[in-house]
C-alpha positions in Angstrom: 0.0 0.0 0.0 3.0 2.9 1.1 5.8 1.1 -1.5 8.1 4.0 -0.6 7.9 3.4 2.9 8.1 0.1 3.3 11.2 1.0 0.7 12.3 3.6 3.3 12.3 1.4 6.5 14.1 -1.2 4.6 17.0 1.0 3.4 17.2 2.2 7.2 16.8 -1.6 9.1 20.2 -2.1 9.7 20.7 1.1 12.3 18.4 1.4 14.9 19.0 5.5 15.8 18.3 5.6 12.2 15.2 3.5 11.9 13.8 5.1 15.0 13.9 9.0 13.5 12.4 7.5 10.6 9.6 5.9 12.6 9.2 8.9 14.7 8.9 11.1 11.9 6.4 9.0 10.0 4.4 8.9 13.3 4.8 12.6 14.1 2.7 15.4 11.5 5.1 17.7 12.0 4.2 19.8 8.7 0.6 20.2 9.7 -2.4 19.7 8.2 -1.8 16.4 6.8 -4.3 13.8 6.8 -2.0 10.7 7.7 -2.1 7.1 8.1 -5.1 4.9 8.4 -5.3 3.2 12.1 -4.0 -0.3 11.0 -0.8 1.4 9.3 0.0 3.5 12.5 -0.3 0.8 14.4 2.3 -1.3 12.3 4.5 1.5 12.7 4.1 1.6 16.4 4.7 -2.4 16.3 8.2 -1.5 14.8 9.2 1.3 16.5 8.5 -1.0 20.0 10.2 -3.9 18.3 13.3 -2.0 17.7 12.8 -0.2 21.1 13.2 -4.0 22.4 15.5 -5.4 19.8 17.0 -3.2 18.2 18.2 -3.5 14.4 19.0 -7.2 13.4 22.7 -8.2 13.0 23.9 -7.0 9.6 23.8 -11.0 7.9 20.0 -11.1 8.4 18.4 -9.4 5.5 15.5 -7.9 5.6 13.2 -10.6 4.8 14.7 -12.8 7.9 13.5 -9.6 9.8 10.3 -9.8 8.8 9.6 -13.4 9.4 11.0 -12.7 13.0 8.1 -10.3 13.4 5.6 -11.8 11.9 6.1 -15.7 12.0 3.9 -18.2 10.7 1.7 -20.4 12.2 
């Protein structure tokens, strides 16, 4: 749905000072005025910002898709 987020987020993974602006700034209308996220994308976003609050960034050999599957495992 957000291509150049999910693009964004990606590029940023590996640091976690990095990845948490990022997040804060996607959460944060700092501009004004803007109409924002729907409720199930900010809560994603919250989702990662906690997990790297906990985590951190993954070690540089996991790739991104590792990352995901460590958030959101199948059952």
């Amino acid at each position: 749905m957000y291509p150049r987020v999910a693009n964004r987020i990606a590029w940023c993974w590996q640091d976690a000072l990095l990845v948490r602006q990022m997040l804060d700034d996607l959460l944060a209308d700092r501009r004004g005025g803007r109409v924002g996220f729907s409720r199930v994308i900010v809560a994603e976003l919250k989702r990662l910002r906690a997990y790297i609050d906990r985590h951190g960034a993954p070690e540089a050999d996991a790739g991104y898709w590792d990352a995901l599957l460590h958030l959101w495992p199948r059952h």
